[in-house]
Every structure is written in structure tokens, then in C-alpha cells.
Backbone as CSV, one residue per row, in Angstrom:
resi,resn,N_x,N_y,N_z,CA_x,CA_y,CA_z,C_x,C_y,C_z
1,UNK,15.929,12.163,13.230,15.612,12.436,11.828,16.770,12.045,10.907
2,UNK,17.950,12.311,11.706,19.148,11.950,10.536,18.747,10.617,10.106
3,UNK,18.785,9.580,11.353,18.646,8.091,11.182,17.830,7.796,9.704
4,UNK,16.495,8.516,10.087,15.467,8.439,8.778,15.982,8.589,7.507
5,UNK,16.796,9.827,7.462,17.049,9.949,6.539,17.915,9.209,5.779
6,UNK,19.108,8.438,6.532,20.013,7.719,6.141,19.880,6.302,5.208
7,UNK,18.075,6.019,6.483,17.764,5.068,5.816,16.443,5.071,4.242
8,UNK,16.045,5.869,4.023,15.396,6.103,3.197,16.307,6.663,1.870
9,UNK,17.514,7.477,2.125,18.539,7.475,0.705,18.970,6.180,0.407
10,UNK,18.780,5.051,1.026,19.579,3.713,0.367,18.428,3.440,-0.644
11,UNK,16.957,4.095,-1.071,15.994,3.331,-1.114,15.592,4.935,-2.433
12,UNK,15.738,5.694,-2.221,15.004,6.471,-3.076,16.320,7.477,-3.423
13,UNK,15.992,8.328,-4.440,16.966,9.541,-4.979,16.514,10.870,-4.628
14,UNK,17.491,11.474,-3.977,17.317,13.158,-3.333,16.157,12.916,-2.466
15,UNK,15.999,12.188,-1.444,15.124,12.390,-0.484,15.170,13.172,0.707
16,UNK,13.789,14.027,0.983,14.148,15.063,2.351,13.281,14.507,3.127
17,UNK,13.173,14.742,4.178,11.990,14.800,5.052,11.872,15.660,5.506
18,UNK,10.208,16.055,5.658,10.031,17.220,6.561,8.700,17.268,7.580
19,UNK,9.946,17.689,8.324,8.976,17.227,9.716,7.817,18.769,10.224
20,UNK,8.295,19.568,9.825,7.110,20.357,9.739,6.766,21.353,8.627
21,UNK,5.598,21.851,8.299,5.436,22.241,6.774,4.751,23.479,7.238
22,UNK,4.482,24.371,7.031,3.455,26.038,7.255,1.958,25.319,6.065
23,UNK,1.244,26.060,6.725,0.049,25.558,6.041,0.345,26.014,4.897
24,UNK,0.980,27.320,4.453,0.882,28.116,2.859,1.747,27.325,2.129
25,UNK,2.254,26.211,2.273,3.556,25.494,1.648,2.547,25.315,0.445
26,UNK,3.392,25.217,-0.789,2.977,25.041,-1.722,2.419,23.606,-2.056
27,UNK,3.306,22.514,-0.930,2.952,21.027,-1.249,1.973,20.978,-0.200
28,UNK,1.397,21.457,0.462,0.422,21.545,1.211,-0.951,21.328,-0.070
29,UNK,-0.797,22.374,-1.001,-2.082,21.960,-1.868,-1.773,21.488,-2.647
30,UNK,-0.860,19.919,-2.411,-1.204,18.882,-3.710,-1.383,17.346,-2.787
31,UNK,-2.136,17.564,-1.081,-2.167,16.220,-0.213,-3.500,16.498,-0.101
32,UNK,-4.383,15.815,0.461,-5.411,15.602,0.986,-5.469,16.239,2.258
33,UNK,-6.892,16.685,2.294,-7.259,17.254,3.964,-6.565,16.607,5.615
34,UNK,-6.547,15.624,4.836,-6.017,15.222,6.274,-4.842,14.852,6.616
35,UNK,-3.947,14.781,5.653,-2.710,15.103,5.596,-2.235,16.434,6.213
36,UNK,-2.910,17.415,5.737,-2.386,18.543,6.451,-2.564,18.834,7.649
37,UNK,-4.196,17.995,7.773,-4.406,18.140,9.562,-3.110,17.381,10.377
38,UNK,-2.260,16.092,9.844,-1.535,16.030,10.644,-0.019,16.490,10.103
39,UNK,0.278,17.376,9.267,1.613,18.483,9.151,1.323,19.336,9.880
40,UNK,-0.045,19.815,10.227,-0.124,21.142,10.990,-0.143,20.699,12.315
41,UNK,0.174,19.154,13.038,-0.207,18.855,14.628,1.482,18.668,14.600
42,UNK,1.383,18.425,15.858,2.857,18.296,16.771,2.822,17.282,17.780
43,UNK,4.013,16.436,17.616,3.715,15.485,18.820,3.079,14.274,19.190
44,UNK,2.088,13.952,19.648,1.094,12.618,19.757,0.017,13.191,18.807
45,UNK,-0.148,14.404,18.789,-1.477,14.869,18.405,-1.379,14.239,16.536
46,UNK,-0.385,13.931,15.894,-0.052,13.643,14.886,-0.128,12.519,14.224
47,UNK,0.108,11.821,15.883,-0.261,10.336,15.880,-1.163,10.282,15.664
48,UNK,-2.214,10.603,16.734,-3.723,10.599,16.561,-4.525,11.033,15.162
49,UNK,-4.077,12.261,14.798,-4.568,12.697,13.241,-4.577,11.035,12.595
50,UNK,-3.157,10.925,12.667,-3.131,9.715,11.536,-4.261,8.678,12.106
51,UNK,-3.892,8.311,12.909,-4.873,6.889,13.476,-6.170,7.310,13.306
52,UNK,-7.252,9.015,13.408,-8.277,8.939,13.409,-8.467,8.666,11.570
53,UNK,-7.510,8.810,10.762,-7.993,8.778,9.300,-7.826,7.016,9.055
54,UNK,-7.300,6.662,9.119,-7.002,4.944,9.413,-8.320,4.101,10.023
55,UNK,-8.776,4.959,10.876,-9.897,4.247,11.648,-11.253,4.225,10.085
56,UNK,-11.629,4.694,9.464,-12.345,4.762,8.225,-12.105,3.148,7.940
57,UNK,-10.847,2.825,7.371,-10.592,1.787,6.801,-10.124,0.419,7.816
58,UNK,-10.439,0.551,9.292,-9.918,-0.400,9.911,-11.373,-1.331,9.854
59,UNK,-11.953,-1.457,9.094,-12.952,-2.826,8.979,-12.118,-3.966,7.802
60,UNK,-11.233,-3.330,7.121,-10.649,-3.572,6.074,-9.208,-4.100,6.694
61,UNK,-8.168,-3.549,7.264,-6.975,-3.953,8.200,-7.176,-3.458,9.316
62,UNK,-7.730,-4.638,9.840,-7.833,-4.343,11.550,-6.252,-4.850,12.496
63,UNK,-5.526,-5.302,11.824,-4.591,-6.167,12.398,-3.683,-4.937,12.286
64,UNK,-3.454,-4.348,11.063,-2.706,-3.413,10.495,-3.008,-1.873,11.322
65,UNK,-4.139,-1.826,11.106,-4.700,-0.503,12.499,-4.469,-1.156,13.611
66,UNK,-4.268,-1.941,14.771,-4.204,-2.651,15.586,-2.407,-2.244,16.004
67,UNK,-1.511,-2.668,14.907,-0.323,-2.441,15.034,-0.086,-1.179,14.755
68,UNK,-0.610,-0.329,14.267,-0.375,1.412,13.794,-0.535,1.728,15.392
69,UNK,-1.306,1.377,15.902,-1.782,2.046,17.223,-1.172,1.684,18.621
70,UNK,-0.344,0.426,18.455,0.707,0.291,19.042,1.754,1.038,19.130
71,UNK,2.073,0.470,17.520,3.797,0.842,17.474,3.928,2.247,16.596
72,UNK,2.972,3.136,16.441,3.684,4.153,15.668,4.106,5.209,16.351
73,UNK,5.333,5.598,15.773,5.957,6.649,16.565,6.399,8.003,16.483
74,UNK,6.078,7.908,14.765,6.272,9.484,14.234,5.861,9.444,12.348
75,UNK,4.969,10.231,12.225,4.783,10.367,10.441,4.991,12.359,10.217
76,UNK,6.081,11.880,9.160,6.738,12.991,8.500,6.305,12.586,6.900
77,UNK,6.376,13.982,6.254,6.302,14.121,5.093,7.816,13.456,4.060
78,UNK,7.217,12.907,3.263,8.720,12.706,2.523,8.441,12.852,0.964
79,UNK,9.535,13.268,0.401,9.797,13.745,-0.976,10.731,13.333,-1.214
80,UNK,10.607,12.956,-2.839,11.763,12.568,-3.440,11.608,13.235,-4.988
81,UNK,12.589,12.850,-6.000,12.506,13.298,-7.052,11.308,13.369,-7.630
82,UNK,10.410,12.305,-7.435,9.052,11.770,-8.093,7.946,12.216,-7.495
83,UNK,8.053,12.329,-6.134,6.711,11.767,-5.309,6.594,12.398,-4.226
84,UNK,5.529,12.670,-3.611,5.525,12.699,-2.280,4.695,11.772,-1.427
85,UNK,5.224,11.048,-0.462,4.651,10.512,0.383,4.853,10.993,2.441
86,UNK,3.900,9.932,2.811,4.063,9.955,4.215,5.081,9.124,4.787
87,UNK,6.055,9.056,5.426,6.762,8.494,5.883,6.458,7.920,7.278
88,UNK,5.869,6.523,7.843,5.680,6.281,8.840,7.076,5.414,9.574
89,UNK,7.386,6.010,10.844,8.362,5.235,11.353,7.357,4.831,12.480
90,UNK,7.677,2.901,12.774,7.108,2.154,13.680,8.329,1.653,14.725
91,UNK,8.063,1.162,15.975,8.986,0.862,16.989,8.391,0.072,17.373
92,UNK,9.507,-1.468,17.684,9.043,-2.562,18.291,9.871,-3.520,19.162
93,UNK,9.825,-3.407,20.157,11.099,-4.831,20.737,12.616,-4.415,20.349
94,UNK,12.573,-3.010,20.122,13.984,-2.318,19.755,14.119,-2.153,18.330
95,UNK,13.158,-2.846,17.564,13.447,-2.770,15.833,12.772,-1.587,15.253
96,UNK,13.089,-0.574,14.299,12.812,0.500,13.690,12.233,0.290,12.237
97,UNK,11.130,0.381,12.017,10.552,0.479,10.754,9.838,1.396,9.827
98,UNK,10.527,1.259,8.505,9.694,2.891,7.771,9.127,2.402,6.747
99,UNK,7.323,2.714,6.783,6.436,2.387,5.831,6.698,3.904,5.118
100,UNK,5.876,3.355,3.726,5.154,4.931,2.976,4.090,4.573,2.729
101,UNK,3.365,5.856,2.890,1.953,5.681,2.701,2.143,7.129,0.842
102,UNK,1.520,6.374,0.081,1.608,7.469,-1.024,0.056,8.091,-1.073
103,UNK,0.497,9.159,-1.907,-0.472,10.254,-2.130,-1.854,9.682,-2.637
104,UNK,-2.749,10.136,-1.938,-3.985,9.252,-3.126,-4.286,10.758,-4.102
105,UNK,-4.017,12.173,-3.917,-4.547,13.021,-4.304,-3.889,13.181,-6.017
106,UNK,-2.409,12.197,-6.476,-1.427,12.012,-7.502,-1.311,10.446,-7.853
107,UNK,-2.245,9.825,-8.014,-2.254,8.506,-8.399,-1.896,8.409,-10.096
108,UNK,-0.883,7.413,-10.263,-0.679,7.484,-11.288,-0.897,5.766,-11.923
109,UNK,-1.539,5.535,-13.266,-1.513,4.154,-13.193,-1.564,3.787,-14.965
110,UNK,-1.708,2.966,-15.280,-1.034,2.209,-16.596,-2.574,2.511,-16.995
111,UNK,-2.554,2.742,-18.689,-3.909,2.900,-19.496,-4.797,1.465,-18.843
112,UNK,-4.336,0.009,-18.646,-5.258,-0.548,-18.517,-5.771,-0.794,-17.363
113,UNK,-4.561,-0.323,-16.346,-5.919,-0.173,-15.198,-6.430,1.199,-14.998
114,UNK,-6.173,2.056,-15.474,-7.311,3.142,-15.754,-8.449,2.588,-16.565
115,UNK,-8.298,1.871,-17.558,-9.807,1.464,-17.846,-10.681,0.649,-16.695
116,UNK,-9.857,-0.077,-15.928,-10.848,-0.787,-15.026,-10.837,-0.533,-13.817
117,UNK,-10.608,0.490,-13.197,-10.591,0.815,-12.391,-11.650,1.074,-11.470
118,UNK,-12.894,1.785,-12.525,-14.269,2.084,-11.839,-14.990,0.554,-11.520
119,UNK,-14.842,-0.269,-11.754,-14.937,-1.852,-11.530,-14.659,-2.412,-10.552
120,UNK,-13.924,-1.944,-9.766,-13.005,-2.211,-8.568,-13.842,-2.038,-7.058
121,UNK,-13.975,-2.692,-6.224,-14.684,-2.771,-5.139,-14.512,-1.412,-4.459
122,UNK,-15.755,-0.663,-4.314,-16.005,0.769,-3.206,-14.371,0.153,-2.117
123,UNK,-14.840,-0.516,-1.013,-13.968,-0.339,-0.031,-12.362,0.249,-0.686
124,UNK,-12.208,-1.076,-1.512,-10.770,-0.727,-2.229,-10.467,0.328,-2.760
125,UNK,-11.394,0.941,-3.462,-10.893,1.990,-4.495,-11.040,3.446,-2.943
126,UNK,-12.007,3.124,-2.098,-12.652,4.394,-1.158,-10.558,4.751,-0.348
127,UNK,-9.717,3.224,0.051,-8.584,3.387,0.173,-7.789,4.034,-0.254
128,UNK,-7.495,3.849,-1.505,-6.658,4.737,-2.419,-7.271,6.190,-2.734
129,UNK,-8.295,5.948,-2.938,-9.004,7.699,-3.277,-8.634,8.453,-1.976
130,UNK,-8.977,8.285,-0.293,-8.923,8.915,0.240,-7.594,9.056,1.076
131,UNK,-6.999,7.642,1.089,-6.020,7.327,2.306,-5.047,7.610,1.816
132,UNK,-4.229,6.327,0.962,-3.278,6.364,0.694,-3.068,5.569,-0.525
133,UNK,-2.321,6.025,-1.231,-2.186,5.339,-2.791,-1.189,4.177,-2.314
134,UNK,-1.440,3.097,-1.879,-0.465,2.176,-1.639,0.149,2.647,-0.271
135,UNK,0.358,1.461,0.692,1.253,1.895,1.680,1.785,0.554,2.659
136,UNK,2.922,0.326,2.188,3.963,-0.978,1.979,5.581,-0.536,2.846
137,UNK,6.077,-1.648,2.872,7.807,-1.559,3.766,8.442,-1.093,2.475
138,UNK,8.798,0.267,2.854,9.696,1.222,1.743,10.958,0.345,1.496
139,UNK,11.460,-0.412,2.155,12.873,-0.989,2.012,12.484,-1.442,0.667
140,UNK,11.071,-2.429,0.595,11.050,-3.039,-0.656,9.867,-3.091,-1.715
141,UNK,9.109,-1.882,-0.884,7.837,-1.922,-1.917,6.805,-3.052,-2.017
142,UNK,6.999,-3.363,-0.803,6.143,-4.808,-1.039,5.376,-4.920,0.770
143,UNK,5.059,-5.925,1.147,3.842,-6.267,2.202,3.383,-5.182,2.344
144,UNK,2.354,-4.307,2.098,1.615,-3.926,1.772,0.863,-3.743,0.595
145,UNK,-0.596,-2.750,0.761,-0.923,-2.795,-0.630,-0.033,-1.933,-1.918
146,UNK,-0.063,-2.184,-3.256,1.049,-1.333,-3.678,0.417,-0.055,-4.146
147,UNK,1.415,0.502,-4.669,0.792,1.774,-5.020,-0.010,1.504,-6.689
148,UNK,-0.784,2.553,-7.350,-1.611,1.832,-8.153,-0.287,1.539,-9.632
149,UNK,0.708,2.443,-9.527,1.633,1.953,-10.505,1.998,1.250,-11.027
150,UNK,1.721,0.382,-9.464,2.366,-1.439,-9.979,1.848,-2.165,-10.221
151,UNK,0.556,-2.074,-9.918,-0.478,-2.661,-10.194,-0.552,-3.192,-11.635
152,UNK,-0.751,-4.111,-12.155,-0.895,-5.124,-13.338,-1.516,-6.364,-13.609
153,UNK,-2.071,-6.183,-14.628,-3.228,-7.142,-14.987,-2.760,-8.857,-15.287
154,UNK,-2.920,-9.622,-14.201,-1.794,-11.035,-14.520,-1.564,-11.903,-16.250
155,UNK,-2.725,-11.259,-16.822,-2.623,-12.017,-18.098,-1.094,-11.260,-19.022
156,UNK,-0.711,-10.200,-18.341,0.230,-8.995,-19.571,1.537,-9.805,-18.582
157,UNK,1.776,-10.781,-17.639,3.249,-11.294,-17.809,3.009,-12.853,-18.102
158,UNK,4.721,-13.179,-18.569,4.392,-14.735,-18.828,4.649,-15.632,-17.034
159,UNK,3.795,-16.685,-17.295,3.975,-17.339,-16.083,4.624,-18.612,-16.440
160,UNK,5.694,-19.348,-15.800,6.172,-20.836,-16.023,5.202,-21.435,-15.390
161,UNK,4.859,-21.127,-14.233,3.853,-22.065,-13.646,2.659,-22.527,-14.640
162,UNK,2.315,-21.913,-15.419,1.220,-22.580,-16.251,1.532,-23.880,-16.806
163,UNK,2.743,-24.295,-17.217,3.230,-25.140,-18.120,3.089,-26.301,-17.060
164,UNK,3.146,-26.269,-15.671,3.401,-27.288,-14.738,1.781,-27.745,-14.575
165,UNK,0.955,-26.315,-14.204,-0.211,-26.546,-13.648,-1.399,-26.864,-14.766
166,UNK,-1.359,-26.461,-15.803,-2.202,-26.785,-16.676,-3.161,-25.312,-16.665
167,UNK,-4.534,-25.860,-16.643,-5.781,-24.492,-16.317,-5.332,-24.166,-15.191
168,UNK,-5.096,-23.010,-14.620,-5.091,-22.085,-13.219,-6.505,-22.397,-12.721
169,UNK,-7.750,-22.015,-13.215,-9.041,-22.558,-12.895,-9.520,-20.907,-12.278
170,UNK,-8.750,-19.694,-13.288,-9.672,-18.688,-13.420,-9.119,-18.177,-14.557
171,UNK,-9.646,-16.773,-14.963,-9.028,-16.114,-16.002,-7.987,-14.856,-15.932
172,UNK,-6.590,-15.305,-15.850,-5.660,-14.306,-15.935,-6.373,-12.678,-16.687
173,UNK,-7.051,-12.804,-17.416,-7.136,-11.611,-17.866,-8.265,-10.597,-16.958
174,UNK,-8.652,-11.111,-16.483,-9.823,-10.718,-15.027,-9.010,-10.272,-13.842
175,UNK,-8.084,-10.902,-13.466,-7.577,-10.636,-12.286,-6.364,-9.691,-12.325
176,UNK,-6.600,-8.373,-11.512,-5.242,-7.103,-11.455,-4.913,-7.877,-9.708
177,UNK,-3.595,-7.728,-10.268,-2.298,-8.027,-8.904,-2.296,-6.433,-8.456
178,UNK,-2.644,-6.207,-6.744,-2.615,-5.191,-6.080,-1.933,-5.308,-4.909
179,UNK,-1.283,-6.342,-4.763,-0.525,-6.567,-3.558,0.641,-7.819,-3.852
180,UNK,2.210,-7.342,-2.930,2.702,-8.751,-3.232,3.450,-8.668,-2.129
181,UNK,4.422,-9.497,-1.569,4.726,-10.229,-0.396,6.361,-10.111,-0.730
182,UNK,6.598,-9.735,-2.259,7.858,-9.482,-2.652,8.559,-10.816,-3.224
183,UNK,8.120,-11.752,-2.969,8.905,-13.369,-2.879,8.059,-14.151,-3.665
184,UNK,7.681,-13.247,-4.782,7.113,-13.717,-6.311,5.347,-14.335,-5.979
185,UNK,4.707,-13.960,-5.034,3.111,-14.032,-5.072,2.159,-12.619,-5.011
186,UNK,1.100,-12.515,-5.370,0.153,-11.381,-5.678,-1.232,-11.678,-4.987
187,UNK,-2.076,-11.040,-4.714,-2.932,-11.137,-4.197,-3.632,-10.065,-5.365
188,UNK,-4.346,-11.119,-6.162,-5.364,-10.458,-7.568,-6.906,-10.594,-7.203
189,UNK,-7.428,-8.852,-7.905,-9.046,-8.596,-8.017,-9.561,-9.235,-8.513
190,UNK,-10.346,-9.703,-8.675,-11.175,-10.075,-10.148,-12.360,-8.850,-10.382
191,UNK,-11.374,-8.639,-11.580,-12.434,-6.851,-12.201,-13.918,-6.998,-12.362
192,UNK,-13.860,-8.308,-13.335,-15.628,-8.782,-13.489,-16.445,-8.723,-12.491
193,UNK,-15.545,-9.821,-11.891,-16.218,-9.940,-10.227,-17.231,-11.198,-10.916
194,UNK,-17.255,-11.963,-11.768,-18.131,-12.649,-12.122,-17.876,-14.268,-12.394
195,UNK,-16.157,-14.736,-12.144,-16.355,-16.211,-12.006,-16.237,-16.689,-10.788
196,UNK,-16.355,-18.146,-10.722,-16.874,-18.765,-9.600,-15.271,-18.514,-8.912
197,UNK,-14.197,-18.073,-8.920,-13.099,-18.435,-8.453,-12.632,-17.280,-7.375
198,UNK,-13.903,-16.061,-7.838,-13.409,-14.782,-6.855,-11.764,-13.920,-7.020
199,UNK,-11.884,-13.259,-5.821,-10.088,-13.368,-5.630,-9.478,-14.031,-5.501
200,UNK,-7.892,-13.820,-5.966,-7.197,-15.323,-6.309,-5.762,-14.693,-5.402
201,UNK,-5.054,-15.691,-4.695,-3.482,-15.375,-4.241,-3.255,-16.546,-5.202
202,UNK,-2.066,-15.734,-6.171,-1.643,-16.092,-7.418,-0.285,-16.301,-6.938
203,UNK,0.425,-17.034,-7.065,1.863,-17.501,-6.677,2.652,-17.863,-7.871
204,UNK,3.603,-17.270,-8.021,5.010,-17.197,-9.890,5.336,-18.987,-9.807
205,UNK,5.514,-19.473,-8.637,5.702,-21.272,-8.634,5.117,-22.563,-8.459
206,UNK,3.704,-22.041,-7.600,3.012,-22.989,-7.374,1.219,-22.254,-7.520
207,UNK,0.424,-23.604,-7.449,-1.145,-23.250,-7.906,-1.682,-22.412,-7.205
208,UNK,-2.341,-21.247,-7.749,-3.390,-20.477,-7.040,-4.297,-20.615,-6.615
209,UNK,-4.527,-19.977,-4.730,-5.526,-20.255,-4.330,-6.977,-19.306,-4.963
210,UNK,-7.923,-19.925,-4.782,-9.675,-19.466,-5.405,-9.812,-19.046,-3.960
211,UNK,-10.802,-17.555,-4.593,-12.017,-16.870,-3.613,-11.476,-16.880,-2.187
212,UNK,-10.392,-16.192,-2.525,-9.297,-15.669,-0.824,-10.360,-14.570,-0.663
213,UNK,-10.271,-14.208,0.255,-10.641,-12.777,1.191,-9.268,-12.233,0.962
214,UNK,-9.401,-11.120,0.148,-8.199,-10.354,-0.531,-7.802,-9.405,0.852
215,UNK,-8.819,-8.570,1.319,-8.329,-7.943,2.460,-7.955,-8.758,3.831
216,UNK,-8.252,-10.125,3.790,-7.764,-10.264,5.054,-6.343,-11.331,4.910
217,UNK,-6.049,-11.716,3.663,-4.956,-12.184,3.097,-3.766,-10.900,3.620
218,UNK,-4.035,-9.638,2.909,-3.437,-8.371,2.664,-3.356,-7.666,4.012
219,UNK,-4.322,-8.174,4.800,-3.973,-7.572,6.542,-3.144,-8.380,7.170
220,UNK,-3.172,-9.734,7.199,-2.166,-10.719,7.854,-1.244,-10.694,7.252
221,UNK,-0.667,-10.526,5.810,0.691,-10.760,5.510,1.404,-9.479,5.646
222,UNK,0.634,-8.439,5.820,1.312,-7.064,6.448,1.288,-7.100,7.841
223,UNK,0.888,-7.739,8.523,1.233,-7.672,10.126,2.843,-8.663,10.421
224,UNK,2.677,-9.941,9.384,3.701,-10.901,9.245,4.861,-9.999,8.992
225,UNK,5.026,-8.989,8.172,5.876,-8.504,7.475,6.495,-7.474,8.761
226,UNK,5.043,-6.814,9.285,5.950,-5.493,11.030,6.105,-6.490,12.133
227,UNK,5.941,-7.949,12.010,6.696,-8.788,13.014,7.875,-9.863,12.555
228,UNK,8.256,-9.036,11.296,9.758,-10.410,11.092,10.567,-9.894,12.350
């Protein structure tokens, strides 16, 4: 646990972990049901909690459930000044890794994607409502999906790439960035859901690809990310 902890203060302010909680804890009633089912298990059984709530959404990251069920080796609660999340530590070939999975029960997000939010594909939104508000490599907030905070609508930044590429060949103002890779690309919704271009992997330097499969873009570059 020290280890954990050592490595999660380079990354957040006043962080604890806690590895076990009493059901009457007060942060007990601000997680979801099944969160507590696995604060209240011990052991593998914790594992399992987690993996049976994961299994819901493994039509969505099967690669990502695939590697949870390998390599996970312990989820603790974590807090920081702001937030509470799950802290997953993974083990692989000797390498140590700590995801967060955030709260879906405290989602917090910008007026304009609160307006569009109900727009947003069941599977996607069924993620965040029940699972986890974002859950990405804590080192950097990124290969995974993000939390809804960061989430932003591509038309509200400026892009240089436009000036090179001309038309993108959808509409920035349609597409919310919900995922990034950290190394300046997004993997954007399209809210309408109504031009021919679909989801887009939007890249800060070069042309965006049309009508990606957003979840299976977002499952492979998070498996890429627990096998650097």
C-alpha cells in the first residue's frame, strides 16, 4: 500500500487510500451499489465484485475486460482533495499499473455538455451512469475513457490543422471529444448522430478519420496503453 501511495501523491493532492471502509462510512453513501459490494469483500472476492460489474459493459471493451481479468490485482478506494475514485492496481511481466475508475454517482461536467448529454448513445452514457465516470492511466489522465469533465465539444478549441487540411469533412460543432491517447488525438461523438461522417478520431496534426467505431478505437488504444 505504501508503494500505491507514493505513486499516486506524484499525481494528485492529499491522497489516501483505503483499503477497507465499514459499511456506515459516510463515503459509503456517496458510491454506487456496487462499489460497496466490493469495499465490503476481501481478497479475490473483490476482484471478482469488480469483474462481475465490468462484465455489463464488456460487449463495449472486451480487450479491456479481457486484461482486467488477467492482470488485476487489487482495487482500493481513493480520495483526494476533490474526488473520490477507485484505484485499480494491474500486474504484468513485473510492471505495476494504477488506473482510476471515477465516481459515476458525482459526475461533474461543463453547461454544454450537460445540454447534450441526453443525446449521447445508451451504451455510452449506461457506462458512466453506472460504472465509472471515466477510467484512464492516472499517471496521465489519458488512454482511457475520460472523465465527463474533460470532455469538450471540438468546435470551443482552435485547431492549426484546419489551415493545412481545408474542410475536416464533418462538423466540429457536432462532435464531443471523450477520449484521448494524451499525444494530442480524441476520439469524438457525434451528438446529432446525423452526418454521413459518424464518429470521428480527430488528431491536433493530421486529417481525421470518418465513422470509426468509437468503442473499439477506445478498447484497443487502452489495451496499447496496459501493454507499453
Amino acid at each position: 500500500m505504501d508503494k500505491a501511495l507514493h505513486y499516486v501523491s506524484k499525481y494528485l493532492a492529499e491522497p489516501k487510500i483505503l483499503p477497507t471502509l465499514p459499511a456506515s462510512a459516510p463515503l459509503m453513501a456517496e458510491v454506487p451499489e456496487w462499489w460497496r459490494r466490493v469495499l465490503l469483500a476481501e481478497g479475490d472476492e473483490r476482484i471478482r465484485e469488480t469483474l462481475r460489474a465490468w462484465e455489463e459493459h464488456r460487449a463495449q471493451l472486451p480487450t479491456v475486460f479481457e486484461f482486467l481479468s488477467a492482470h488485476l490485482r487489487s482495487v482500493n478506494l481513493l480520495t483526494d482533495k476533490t474526488s473520490v475514485r477507485l484505484l485499480y492496481e494491474l500486474q504484468k511481466d513485473g510492471r505495476t499499473m494504477y488506473y482510476a475508475g471515477g465516481n459515476p454517482a458525482s459526475k461533474s461536467m461543463s453547461a454544454a455538455v450537460r445540454d447534450v448529454w441526453d443525446k449521447l448513445p445508451t451504451p455510452f452514457k449506461r457506462f458512466y451512469d453506472s460504472l465509472h465516470n471515466g477510467w484512464y492511466y492516472l499517471a496521465s489522465n489519458s488512454l482511457g475513457p475520460s472523465p465527463t469533465e474533460d470532455f469538450f465539444i471540438l468546435d470551443d478549441l482552435e485547431w492549426g490543422i484546419l489551415e493545412d487540411i481545408g474542410d475536416p469533412g464533418c462538423d466540429l460543432k457536432d462532435l464531443l471529444a471523450v477520449y484521448t491517447n494524451g499525444m494530442g488525438a480524441y476520439v469524438a461523438l457525434s451528438i446529432e448522430r446525423r452526418g454521413a461522417y459518424g464518429d470521428v478520431l480527430w488528431w491536433k496534426d493530421k486529417p481525421p478519420r470518418l465513422n470509426i467505431d468509437a468503442w473499439a478505437v477506445m478498447d484497443a488504444w487502452t489495451e496499447i496503453g496496459m501493454n507499453k
